[in-house]
Backbone and ligand atoms as CSV (ligand in chain L), in Angstrom:
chain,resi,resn,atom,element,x,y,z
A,1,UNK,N,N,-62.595,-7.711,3.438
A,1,UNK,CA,C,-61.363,-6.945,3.360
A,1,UNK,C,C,-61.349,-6.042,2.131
A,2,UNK,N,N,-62.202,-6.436,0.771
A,2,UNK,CA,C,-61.582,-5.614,-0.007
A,2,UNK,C,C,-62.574,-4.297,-0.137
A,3,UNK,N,N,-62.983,-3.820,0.612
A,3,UNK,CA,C,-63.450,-2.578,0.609
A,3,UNK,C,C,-63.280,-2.046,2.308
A,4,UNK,N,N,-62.101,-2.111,2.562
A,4,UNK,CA,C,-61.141,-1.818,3.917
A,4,UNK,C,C,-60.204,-0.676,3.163
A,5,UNK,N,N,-59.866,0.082,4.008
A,5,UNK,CA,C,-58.850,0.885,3.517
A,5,UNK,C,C,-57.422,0.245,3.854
A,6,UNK,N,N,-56.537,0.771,2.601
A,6,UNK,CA,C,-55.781,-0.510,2.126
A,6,UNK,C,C,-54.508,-0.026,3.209
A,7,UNK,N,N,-54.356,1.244,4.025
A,7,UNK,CA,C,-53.290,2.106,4.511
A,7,UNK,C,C,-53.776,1.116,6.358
A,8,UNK,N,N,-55.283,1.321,6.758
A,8,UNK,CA,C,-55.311,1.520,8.407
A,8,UNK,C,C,-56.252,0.536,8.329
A,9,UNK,N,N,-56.881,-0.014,7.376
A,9,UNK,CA,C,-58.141,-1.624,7.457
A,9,UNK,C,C,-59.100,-0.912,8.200
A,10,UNK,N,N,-59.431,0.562,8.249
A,10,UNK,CA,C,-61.120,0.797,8.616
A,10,UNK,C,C,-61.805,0.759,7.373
A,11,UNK,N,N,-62.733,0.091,7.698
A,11,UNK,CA,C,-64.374,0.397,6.452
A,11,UNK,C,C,-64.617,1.516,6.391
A,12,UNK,N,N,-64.680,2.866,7.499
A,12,UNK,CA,C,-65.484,3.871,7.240
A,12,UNK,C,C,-65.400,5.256,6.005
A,13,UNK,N,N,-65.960,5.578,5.473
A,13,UNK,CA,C,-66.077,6.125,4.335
A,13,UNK,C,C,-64.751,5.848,3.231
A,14,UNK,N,N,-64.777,4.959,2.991
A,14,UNK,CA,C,-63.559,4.326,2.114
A,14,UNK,C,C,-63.820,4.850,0.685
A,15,UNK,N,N,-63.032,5.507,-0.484
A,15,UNK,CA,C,-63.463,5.532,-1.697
A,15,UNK,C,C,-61.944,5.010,-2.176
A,16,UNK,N,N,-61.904,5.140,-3.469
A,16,UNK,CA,C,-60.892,4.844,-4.675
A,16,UNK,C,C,-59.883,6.205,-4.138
A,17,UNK,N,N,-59.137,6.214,-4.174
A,17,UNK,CA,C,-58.321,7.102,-4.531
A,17,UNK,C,C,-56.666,6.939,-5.503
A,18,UNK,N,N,-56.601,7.446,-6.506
A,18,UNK,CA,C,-55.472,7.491,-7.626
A,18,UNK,C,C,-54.246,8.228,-6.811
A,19,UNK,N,N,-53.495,6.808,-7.082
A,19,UNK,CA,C,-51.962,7.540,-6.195
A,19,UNK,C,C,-51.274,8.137,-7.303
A,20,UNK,N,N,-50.898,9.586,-7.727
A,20,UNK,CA,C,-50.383,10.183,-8.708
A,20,UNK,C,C,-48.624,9.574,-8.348
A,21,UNK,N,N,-48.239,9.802,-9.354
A,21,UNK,CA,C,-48.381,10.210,-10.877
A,21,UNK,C,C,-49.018,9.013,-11.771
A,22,UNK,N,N,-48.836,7.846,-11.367
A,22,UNK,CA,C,-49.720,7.075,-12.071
A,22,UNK,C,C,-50.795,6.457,-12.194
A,23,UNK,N,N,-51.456,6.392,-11.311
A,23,UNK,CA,C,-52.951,6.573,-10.987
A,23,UNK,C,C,-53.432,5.537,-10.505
A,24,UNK,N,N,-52.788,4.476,-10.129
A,24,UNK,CA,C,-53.354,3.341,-9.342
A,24,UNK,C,C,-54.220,3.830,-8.165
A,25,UNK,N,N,-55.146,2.926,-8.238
A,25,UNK,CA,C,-56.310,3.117,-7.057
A,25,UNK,C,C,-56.068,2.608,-6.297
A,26,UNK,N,N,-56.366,3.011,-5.265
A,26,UNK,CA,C,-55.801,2.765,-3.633
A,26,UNK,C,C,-57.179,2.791,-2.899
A,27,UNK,N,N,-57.738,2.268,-2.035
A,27,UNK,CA,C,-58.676,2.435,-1.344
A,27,UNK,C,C,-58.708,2.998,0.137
A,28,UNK,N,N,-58.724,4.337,0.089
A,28,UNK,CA,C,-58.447,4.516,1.497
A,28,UNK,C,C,-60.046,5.491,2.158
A,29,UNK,N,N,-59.859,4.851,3.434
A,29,UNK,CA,C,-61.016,5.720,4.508
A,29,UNK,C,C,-61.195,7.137,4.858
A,30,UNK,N,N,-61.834,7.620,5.459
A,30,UNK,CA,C,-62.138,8.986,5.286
A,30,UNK,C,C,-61.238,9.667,6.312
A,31,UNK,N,N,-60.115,8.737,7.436
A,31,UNK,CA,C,-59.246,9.368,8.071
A,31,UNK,C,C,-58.404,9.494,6.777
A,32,UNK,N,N,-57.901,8.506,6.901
A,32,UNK,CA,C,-56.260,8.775,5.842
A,32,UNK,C,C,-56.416,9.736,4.646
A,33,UNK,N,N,-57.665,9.237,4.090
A,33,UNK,CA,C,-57.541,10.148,2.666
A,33,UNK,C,C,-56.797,11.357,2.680
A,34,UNK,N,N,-57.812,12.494,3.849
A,34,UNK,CA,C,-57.507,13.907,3.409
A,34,UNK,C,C,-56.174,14.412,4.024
A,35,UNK,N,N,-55.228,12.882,4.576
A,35,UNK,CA,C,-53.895,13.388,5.399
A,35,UNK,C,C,-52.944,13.212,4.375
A,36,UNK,N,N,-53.580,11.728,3.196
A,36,UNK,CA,C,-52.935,11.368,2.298
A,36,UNK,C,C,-52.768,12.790,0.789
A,37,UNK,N,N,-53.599,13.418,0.504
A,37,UNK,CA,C,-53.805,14.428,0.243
A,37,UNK,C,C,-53.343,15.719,0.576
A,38,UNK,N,N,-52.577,15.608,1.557
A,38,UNK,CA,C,-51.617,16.797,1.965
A,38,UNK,C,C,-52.326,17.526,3.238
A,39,UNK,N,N,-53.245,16.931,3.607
A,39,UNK,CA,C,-53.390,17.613,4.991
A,39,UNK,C,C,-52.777,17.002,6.180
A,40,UNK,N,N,-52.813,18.055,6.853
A,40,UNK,CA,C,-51.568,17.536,8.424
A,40,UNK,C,C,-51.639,16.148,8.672
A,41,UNK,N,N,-50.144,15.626,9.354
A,41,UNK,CA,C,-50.580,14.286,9.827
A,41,UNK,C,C,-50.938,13.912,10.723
A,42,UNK,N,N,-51.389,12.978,11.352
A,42,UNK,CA,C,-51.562,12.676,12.402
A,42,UNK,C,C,-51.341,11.331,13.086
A,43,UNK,N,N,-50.253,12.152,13.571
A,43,UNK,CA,C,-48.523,10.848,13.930
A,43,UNK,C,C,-49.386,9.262,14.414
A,44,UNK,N,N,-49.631,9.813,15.678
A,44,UNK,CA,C,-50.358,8.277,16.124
A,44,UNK,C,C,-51.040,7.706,15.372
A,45,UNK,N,N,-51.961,8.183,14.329
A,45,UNK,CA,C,-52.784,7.421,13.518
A,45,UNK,C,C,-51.833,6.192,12.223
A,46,UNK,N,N,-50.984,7.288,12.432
A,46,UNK,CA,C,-49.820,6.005,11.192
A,46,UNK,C,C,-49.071,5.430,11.633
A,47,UNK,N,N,-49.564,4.806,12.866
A,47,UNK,CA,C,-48.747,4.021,13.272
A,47,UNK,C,C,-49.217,2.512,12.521
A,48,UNK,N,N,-50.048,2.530,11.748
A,48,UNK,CA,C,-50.777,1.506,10.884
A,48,UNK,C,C,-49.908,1.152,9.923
A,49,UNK,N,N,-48.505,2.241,9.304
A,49,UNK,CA,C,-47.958,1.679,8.455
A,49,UNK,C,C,-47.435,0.849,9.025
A,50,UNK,N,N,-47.127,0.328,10.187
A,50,UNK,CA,C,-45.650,-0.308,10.331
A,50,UNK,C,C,-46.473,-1.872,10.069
A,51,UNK,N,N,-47.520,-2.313,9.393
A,51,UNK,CA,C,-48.178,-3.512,9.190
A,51,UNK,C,C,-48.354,-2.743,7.212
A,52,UNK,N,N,-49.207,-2.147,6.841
A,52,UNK,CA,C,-49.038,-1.281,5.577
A,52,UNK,C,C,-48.207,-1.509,4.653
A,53,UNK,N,N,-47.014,-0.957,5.326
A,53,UNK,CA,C,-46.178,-0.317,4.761
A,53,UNK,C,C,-45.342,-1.830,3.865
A,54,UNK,N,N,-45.574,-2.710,4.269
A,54,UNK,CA,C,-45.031,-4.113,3.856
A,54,UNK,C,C,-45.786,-4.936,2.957
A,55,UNK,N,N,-47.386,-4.134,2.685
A,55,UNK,CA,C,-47.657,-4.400,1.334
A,55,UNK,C,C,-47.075,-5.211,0.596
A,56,UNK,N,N,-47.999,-5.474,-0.539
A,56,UNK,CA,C,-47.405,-6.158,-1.987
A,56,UNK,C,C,-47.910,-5.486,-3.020
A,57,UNK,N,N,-48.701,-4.620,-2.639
A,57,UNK,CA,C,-49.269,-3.591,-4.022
A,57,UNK,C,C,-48.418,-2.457,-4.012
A,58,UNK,N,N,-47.807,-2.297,-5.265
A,58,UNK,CA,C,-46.970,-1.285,-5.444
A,58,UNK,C,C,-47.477,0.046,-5.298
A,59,UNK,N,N,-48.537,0.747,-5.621
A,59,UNK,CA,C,-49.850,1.730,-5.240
A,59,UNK,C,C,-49.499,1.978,-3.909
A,60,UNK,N,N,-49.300,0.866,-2.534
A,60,UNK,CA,C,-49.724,0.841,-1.235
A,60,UNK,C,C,-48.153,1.569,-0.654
A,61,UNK,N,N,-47.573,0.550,-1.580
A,61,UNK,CA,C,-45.839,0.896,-0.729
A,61,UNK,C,C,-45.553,2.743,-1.245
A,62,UNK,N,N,-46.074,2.615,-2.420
A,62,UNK,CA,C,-45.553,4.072,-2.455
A,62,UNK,C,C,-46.646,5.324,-1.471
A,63,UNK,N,N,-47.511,4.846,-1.340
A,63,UNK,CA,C,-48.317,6.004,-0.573
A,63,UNK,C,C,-47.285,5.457,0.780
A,64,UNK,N,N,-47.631,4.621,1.635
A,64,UNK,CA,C,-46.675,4.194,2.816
A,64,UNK,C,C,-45.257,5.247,2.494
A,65,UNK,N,N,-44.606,4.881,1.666
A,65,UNK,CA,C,-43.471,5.573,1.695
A,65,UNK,C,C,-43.599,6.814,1.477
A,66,UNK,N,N,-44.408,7.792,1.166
A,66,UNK,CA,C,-44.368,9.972,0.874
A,66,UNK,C,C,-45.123,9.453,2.138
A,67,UNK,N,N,-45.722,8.724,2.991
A,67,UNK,CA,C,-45.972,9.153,4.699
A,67,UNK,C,C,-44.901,9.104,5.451
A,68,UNK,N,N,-44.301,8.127,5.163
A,68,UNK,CA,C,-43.245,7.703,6.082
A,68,UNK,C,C,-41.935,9.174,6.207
A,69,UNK,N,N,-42.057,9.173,4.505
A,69,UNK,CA,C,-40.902,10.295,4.083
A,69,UNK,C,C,-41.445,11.966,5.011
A,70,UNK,N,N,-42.553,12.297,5.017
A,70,UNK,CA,C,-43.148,13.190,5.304
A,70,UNK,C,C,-43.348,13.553,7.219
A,71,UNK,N,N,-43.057,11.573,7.580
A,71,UNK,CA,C,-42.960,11.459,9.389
A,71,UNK,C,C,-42.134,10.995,9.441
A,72,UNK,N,N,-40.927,11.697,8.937
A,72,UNK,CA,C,-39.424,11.018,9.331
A,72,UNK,C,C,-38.851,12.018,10.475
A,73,UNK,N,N,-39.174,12.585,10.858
A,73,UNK,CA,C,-39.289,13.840,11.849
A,73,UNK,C,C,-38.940,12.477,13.148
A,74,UNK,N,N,-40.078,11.632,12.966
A,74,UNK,CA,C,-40.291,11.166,14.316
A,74,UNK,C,C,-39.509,10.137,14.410
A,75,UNK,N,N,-38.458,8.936,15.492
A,75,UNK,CA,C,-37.807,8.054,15.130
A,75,UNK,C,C,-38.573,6.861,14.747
A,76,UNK,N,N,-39.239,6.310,14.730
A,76,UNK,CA,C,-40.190,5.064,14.327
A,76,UNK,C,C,-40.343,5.376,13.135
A,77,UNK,N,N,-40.396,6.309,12.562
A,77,UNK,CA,C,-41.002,6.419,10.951
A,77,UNK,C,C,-39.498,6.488,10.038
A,78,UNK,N,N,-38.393,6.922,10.790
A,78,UNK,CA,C,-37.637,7.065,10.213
A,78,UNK,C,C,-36.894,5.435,10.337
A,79,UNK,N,N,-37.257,4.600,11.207
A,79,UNK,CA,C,-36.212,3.771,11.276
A,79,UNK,C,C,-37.256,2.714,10.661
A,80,UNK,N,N,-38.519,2.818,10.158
A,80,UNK,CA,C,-39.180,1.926,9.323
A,80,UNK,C,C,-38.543,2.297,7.949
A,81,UNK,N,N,-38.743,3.339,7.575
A,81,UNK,CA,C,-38.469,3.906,6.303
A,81,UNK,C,C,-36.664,3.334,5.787
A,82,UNK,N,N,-36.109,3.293,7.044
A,82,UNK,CA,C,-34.628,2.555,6.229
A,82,UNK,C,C,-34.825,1.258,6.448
A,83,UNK,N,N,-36.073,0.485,6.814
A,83,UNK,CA,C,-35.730,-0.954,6.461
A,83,UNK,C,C,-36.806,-1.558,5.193
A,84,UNK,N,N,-37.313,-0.682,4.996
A,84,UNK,CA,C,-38.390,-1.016,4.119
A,84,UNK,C,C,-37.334,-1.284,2.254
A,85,UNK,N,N,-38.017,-1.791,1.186
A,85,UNK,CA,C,-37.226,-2.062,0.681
A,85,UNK,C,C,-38.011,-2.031,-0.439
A,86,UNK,N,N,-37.970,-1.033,-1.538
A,86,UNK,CA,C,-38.908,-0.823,-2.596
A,86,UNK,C,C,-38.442,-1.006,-4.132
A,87,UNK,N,N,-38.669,-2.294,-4.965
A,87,UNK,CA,C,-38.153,-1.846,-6.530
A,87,UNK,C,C,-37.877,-0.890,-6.929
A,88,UNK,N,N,-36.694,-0.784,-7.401
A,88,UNK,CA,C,-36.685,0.452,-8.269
A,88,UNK,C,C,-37.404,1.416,-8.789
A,89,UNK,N,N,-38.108,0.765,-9.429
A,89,UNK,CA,C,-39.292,1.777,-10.639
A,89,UNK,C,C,-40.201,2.241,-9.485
A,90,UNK,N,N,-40.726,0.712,-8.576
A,90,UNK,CA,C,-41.503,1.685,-7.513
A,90,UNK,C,C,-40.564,2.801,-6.381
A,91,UNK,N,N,-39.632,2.591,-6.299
A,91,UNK,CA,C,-39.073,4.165,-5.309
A,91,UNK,C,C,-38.891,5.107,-6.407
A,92,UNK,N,N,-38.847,4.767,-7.603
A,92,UNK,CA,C,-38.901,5.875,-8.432
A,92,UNK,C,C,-40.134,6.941,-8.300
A,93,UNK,N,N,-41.141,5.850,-8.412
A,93,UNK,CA,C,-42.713,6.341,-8.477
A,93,UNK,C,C,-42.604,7.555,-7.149
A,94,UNK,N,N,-42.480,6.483,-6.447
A,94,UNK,CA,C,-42.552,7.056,-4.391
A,94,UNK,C,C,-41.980,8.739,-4.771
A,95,UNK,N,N,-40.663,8.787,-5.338
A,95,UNK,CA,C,-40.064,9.842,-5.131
A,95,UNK,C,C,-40.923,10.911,-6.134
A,96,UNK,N,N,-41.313,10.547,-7.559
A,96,UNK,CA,C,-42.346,11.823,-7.875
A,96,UNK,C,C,-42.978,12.413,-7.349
A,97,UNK,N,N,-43.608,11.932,-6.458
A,97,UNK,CA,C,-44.586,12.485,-5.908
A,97,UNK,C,C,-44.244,13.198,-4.576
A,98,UNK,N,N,-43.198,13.390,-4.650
A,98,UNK,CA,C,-42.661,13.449,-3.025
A,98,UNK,C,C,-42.761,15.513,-3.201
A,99,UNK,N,N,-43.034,15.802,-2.633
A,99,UNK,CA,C,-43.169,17.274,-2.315
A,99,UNK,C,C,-42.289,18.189,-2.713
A,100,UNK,N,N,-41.858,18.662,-3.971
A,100,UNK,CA,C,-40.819,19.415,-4.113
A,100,UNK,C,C,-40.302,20.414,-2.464
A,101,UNK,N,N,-41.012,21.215,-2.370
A,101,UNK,CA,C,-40.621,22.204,-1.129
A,101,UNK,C,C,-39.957,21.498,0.038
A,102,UNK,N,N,-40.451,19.818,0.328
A,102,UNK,CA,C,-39.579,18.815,1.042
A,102,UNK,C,C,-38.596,18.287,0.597
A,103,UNK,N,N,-38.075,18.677,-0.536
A,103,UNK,CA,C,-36.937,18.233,-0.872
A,103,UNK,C,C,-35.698,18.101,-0.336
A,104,UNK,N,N,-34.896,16.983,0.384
A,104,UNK,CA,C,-33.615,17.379,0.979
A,104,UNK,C,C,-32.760,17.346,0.137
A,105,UNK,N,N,-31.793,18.338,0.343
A,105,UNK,CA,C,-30.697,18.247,-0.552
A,105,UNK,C,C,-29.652,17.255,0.247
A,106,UNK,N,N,-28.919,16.994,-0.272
A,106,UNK,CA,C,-27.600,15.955,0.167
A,106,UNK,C,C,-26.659,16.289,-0.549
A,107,UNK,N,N,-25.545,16.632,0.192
A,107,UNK,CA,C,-24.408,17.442,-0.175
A,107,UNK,C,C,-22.924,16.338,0.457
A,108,UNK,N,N,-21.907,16.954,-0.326
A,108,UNK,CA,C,-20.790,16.016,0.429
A,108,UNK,C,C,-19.917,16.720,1.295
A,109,UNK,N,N,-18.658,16.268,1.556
A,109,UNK,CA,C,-18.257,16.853,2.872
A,109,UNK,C,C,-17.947,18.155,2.450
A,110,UNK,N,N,-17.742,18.506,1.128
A,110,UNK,CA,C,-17.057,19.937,1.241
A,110,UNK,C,C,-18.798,20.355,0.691
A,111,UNK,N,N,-19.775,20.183,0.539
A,111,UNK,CA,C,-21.020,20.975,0.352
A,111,UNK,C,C,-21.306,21.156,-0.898
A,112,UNK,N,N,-20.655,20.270,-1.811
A,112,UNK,CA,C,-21.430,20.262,-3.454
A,112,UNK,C,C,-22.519,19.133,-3.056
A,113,UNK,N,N,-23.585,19.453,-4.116
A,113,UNK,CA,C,-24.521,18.631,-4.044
A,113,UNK,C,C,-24.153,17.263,-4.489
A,114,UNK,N,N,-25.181,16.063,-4.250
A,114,UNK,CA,C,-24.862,14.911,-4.561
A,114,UNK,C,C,-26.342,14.455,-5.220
A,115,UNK,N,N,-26.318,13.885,-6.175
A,115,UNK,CA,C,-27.440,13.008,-7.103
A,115,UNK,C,C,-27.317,11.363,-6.891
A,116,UNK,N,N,-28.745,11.124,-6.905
A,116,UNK,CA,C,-28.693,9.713,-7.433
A,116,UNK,C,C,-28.428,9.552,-8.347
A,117,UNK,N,N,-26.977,8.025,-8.049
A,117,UNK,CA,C,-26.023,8.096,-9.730
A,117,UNK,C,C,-25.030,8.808,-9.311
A,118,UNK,N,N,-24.568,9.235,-8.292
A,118,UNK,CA,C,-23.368,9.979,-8.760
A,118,UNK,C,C,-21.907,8.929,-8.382
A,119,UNK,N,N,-20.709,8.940,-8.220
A,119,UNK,CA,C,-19.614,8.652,-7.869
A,119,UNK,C,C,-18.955,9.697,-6.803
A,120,UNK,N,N,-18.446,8.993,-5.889
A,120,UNK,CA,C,-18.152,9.798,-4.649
A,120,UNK,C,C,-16.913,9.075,-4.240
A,121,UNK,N,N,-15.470,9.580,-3.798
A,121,UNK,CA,C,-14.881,8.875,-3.542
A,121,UNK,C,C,-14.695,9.112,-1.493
A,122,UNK,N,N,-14.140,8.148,-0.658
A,122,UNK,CA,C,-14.015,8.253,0.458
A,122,UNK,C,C,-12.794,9.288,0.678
A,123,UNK,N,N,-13.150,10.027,1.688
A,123,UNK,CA,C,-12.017,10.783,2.543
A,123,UNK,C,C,-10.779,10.596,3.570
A,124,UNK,N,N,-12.035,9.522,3.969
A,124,UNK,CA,C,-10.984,8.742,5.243
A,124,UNK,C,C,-11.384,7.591,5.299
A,125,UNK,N,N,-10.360,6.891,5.864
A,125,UNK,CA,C,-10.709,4.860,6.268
A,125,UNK,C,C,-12.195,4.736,7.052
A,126,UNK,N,N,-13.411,3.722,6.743
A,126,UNK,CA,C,-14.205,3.752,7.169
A,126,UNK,C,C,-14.656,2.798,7.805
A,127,UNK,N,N,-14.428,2.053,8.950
A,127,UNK,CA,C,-14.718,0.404,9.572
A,127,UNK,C,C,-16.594,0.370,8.947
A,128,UNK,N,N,-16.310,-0.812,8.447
A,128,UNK,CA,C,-17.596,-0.979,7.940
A,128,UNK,C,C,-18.441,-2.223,9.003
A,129,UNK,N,N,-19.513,-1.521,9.721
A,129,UNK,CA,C,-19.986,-2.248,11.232
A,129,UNK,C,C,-20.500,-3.228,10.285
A,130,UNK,N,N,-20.352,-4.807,10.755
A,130,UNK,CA,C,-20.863,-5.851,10.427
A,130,UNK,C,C,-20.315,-6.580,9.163
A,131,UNK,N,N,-19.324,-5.650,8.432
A,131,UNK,CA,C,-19.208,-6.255,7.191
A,131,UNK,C,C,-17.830,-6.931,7.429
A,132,UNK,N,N,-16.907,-6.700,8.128
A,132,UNK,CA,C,-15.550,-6.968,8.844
A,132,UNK,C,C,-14.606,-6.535,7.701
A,133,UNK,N,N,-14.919,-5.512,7.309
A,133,UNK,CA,C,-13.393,-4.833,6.586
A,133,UNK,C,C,-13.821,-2.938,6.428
A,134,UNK,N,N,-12.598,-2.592,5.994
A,134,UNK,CA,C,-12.196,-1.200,6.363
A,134,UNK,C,C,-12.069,-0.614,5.025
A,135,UNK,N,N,-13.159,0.267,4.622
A,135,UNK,CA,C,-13.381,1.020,3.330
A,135,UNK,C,C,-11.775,1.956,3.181
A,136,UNK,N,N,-11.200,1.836,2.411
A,136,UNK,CA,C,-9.708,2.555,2.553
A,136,UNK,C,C,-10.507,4.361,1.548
A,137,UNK,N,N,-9.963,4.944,2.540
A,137,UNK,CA,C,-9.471,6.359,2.205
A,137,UNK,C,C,-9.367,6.622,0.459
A,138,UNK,N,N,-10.039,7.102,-0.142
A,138,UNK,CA,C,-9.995,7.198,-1.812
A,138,UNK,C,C,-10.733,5.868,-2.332
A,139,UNK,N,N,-10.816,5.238,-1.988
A,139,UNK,CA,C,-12.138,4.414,-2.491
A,139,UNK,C,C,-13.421,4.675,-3.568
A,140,UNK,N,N,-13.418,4.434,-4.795
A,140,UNK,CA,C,-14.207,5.203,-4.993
A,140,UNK,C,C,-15.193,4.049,-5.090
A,141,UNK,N,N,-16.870,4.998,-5.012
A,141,UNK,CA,C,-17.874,4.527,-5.075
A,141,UNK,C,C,-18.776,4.955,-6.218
A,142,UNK,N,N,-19.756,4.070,-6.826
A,142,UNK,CA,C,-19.927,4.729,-8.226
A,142,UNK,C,C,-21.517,4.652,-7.905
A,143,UNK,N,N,-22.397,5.384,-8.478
A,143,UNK,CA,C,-24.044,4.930,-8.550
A,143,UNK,C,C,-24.774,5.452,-7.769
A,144,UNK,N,N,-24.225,6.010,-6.931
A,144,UNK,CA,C,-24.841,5.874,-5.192
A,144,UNK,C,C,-26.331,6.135,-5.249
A,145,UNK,N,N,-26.786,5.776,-3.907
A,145,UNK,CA,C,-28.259,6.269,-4.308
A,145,UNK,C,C,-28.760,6.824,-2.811
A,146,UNK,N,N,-29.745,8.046,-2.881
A,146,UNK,CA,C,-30.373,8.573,-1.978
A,146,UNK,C,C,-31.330,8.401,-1.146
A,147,UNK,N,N,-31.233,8.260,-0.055
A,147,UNK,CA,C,-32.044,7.607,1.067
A,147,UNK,C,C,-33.126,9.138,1.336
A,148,UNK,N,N,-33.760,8.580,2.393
A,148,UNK,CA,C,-34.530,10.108,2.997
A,148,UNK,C,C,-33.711,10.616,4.558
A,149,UNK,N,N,-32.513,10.210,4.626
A,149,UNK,CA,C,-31.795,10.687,5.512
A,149,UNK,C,C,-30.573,11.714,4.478
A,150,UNK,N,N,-30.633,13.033,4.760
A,150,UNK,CA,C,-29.741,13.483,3.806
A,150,UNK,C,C,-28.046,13.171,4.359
A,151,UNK,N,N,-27.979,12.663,5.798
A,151,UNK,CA,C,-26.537,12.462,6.143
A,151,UNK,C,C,-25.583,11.049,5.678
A,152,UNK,N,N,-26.445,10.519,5.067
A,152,UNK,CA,C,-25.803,9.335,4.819
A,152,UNK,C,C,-26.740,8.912,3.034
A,153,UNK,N,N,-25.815,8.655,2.359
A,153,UNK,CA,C,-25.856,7.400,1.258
A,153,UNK,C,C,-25.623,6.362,1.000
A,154,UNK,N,N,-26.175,5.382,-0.189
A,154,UNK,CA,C,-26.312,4.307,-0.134
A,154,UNK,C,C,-25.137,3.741,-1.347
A,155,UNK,N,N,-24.481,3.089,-1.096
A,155,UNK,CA,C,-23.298,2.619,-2.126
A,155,UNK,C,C,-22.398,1.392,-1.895
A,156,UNK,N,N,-22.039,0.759,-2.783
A,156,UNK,CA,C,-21.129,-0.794,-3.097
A,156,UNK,C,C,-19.693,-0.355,-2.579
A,157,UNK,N,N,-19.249,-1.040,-1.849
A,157,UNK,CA,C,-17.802,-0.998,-1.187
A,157,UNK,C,C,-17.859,-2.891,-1.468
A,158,UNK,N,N,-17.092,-3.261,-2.089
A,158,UNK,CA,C,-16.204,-4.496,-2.079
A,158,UNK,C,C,-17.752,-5.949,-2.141
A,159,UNK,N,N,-18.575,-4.652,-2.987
A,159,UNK,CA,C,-19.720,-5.593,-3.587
A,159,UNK,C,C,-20.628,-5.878,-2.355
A,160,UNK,N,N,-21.075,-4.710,-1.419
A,160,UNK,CA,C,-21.535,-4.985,0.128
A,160,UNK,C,C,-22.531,-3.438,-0.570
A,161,UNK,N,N,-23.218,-3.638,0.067
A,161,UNK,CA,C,-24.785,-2.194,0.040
A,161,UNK,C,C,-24.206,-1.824,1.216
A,162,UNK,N,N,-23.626,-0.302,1.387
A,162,UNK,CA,C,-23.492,-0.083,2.893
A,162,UNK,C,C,-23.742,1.632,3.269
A,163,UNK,N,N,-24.231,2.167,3.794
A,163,UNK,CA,C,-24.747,3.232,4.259
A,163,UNK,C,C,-23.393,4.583,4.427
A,164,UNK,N,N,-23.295,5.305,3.841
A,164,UNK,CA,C,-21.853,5.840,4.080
A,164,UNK,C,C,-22.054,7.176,4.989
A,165,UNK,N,N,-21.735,7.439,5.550
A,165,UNK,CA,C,-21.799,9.257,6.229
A,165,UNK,C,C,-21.235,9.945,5.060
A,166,UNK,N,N,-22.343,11.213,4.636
A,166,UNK,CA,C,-21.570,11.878,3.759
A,166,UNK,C,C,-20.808,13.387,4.220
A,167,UNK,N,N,-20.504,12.984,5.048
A,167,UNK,CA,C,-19.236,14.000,5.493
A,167,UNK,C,C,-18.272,13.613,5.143
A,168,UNK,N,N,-17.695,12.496,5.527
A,168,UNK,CA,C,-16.821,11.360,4.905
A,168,UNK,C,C,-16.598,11.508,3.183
A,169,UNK,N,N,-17.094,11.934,2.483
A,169,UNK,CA,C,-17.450,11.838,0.930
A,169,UNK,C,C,-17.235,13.272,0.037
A,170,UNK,N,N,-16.676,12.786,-1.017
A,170,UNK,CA,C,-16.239,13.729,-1.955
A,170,UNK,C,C,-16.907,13.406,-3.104
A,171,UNK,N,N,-17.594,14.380,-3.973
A,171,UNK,CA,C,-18.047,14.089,-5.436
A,171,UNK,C,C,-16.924,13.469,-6.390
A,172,UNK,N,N,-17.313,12.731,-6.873
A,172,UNK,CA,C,-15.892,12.436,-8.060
A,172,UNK,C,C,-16.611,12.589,-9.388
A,173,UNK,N,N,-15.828,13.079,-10.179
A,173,UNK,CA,C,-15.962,13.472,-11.507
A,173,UNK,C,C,-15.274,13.626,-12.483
L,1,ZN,ZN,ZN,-57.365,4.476,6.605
C-alpha cells in the first residue's frame, strides 16, 4: 500500500507530490497527478474520493477537498463535500489553495458580501428541519462560516450547527 496513490490506490507511475501551500507529500499516480495540478477533471475517475476523501492524513483531505470543491458542479461531489468534516486549520489549508478565479462570493439577502466570521441576523422565522424549533425573525447569528455552496451558511442558532439560506440573512454590524 504505501507506494499506492494515496487519492485512487493505483501503483502506476506514482511519485511524491507537495500539496501547497504547505508541502506535505502526497503520493499520487500518473492519472490524478496532472488533474490534481490543474488539468481538466475527469468526473468518473473521482469517483475514488468518496473512499479518499475520509482519509486521516490531513495532506489527503485537503487535496480530496479543492477536487471535490472544483466537482461540485456535479451532485455526488457536492453532497460528499457537505458531509465531509475537516479541522479547522485543515479547511483552512483546503481553502488556500483553492483557485482564486473559483472563488464564490456569498452575499446576503440584500447582496452585501458575507465573510467567514461575520454576524448575520435572520429576516424571517426559520423551521429548523430536525432540530424541532423555529429560528425567530432577528435572531442574530455570530461567526458564521462558509461552505462551498454560496446559497447557504453555516451558523449556531440555540447552540445547534445549522445550515441557513442566505436569502433569509442580513449582515449585522
Ligand atoms: Zn491516483
Amino acid at each position: 500500500m504505501s507506494d499506492a496513490c494515496a487519492l485512487c490506490e493505483s501503483p502506476d507511475d506514482v511519485v511524491a507530490h507537495a500539496v501547497p501551500s504547505r508541502g506535505d507529500a502526497v503520493l499520487l499516480c500518473g492519472t490524478c497527478r496532472p488533474q490534481v495540478e490543474g488539468g481538466e477533471l475527469n468526473g468518473t475517475h473521482w469517483y475514488c474520493l468518496q473512499g479518499s476523501a475520509w482519509s486521516d492524513v490531513p495532506a489527503v483531505q485537503v487535496l480530496a477537498w479543492r477536487l471535490l470543491d472544483r466537482l461540485r458542479g456535479e451532485p455526488w461531489a457536492a453532497d460528499l463535500l457537505d458531509q465531509l468534516y475537516l479541522a479547522d486549520d485543515v479547511l483552512a489549508w483546503a481553502r488556500e489553495g483553492a483557485v482564486d478565479a473559483d472563488r464564490v462570493v456569498v452575499r446576503d439577502g440584500n447582496g452585501a458580501e458575507l465573510a467567514e466570521g461575520d454576524s448575520v441576523t435572520l429576516i424571517k422565522d426559520l423551521d429548523v428541519k430536525g432540530a424541532g424549533f423555529t429560528a425567530k425573525r432577528g435572531t442574530l447569528v455570530k461567526n458564521i462560516r462558509l461552505g462551498a455552496d454560496p446559497t447557504h451558511i453555516e451558523g449556531r442558532v440555540n447552540k445547534v450547527a445549522i445550515y441557513l439560506k442566505t436569502e433569509f440573512l442580513k449582515k449585522a454590524n
